[in-house]
C-alpha positions in Angstrom: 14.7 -18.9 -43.1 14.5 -18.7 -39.1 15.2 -15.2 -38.2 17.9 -14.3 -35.6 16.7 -14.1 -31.5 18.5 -13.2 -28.6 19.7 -16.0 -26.7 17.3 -17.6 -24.2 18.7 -15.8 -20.7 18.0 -12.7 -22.8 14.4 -13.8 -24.0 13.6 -14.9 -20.1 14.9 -11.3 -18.7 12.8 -10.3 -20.8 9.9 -12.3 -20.3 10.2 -11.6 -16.5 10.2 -7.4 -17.0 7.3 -7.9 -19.1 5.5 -9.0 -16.0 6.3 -5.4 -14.2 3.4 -3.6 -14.3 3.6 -0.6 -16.9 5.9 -2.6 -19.1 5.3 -3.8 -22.3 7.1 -5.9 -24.5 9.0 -3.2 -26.0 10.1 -1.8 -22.7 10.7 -4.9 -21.4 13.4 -5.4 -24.3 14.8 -2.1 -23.8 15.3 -2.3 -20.3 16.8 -5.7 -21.0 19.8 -4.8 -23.7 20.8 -1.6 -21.4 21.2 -4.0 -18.5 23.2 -6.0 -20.4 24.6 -3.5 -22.5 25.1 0.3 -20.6 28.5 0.4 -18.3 26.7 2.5 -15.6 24.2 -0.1 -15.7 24.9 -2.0 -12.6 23.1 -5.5 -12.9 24.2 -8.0 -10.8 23.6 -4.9 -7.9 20.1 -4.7 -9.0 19.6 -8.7 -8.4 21.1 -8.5 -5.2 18.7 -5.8 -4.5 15.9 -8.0 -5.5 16.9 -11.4 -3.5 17.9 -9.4 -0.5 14.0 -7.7 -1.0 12.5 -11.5 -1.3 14.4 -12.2 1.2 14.5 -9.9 4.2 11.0 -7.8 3.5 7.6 -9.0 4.6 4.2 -7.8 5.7 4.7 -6.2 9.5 2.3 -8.5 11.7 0.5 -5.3 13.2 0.1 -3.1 10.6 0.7 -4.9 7.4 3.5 -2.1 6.2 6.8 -3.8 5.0 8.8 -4.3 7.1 12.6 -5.4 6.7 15.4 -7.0 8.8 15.2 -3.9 11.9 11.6 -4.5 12.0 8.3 -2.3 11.4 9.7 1.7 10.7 6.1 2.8 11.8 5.2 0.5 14.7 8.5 0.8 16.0 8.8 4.8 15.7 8.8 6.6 19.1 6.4 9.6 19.2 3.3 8.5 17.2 -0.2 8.8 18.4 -1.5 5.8 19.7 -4.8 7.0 20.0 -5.0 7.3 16.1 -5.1 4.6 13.6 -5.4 5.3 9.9 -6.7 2.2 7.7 -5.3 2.3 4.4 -5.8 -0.3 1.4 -2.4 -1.0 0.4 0.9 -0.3 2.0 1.8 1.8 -0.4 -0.8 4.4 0.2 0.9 4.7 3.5 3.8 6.7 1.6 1.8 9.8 0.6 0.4 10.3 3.6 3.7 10.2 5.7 5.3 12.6 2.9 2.6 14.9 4.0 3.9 15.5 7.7 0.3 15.8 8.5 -0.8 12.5 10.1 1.5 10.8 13.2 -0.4 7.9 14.2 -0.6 4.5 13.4 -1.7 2.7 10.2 -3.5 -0.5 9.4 -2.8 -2.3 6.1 -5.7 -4.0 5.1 -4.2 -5.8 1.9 -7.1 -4.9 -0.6 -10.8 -3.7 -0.6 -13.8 -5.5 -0.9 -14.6 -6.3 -4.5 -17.2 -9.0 -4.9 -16.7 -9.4 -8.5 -12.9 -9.9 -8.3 -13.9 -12.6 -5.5 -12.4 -10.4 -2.4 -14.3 -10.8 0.5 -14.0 -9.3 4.1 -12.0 -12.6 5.4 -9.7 -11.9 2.4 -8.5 -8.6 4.1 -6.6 -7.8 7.5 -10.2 -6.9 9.2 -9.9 -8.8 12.3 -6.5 -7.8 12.8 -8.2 -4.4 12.8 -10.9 -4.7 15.5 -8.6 -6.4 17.5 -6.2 -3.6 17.8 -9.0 -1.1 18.6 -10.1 -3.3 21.4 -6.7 -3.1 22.9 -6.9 0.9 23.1 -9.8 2.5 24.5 -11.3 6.0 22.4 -9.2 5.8 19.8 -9.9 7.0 16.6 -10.1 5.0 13.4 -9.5 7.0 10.6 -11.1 5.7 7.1 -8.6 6.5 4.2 -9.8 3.7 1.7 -10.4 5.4 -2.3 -13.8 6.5 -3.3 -14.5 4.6 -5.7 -17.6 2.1 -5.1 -15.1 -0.9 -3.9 -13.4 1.6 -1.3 -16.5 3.5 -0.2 -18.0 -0.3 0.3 -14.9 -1.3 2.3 -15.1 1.9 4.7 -18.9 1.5 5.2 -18.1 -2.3 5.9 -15.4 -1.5 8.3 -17.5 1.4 10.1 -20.3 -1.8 11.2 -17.2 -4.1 12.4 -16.1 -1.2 14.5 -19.5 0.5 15.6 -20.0 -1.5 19.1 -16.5 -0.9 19.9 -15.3 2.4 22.1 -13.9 4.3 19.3 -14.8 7.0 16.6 -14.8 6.3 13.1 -14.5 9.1 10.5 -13.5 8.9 6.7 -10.8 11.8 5.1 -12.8 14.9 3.8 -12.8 17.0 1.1 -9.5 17.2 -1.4 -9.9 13.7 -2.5 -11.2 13.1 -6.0 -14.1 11.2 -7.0 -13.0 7.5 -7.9 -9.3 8.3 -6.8 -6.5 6.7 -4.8 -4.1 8.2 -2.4 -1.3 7.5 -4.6 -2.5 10.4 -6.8 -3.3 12.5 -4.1 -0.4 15.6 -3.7 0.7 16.0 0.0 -1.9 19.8 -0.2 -4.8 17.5 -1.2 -3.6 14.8 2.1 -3.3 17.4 4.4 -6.9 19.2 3.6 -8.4 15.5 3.4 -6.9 14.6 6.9 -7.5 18.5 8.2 -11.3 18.1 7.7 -12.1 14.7 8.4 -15.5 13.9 9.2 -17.7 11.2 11.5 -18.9 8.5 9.6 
């Protein structure tokens, strides 16, 4: 005797949360029947949410941060520090640091690190968008704030050739910063000591 499933525009909602990261098929099930199930929940919001998201939000041409309808909210800020440009993996590690009110410069997304093994090579990331940028501004100072782990720590070294015959200084965040971690763990204390004692690299 077949047992009893939820109709198929349940079992594909359900399929499609499962590909979330951190949510498993359990999850994925629960977060499904309170959609369809919980008053408060508010679903047809959250898909409007979503298309306006695939819709309007894309990678900012400079710095790779998202960037929605109104444009880039860091390149187009008044007030930040030209002469500083922080190069960050992901745009998401761009978060903690500005929650730390310690940094006001620019960024520079690079969209990954360098991982041989998972087939991401330097013309895979936002590099030459990079050198060309500190071309454009002389003595500015590039700021490495990849993680240190072996992919990150082979991305900054990587990046610190590209930039050596260029006029600028290159130095890599300091001490605060565990040991095989990402900025996304880092709490704003840890940022601001990291940024605060900076070194040359």
């Amino acid at each position: 005797m077949a047992s009893v499933e939820y109709p198929i525009e349940v079992r594909e909602l359900i399929l499609e949360l499962k590909r979330l990261p951190g949510v498993g098929p359990r999850s994925a099930e629960r977060i499904a029947v309170h959609l369809l199930q919980n008053r408060k929940a508010t679903p047809l919001d959250l898909a409007k949410s979503l298309i306006a998201c695939e819709e309007k939000v894309k990678s900012c041409e400079v710095c790779g941060f998202f960037a929605g309808d109104s444009a880039c909210p860091v390149c187009d800020e008044k007030g930040r520090e030209a002469q500083l440009i922080c190069v960050v993996e992901q745009p998401t590690d761009v978060i903690p640091i500005e929650r730390s009110g310690v940094y006001r410069g620019l960024y520079h997304c690079l969209g990954g690190r360098l991982s041989p093994l998972d087939g991401v090579r330097p013309e895979d990331l936002r590099i030459g968008g990079l050198v060309r940028r500190v071309r454009e501004v002389e003595g500015m100072e590039v700021i490495l704030a990849t993680s240190s782990d072996v992919e990150g720590e082979a991305t900054a070294n990587y990046l610190s050739d590209a930039l050596s015959n260029l006029d600028c200084s290159v130095t890599r965040l300091a001490q605060g910063l565990p040991a095989g971690g990402g900025l996304e763990f880092a709490d704003e204390l840890t940022l601001t000591r990291a940024f605060e004692g900076r070194r040359g690299f």
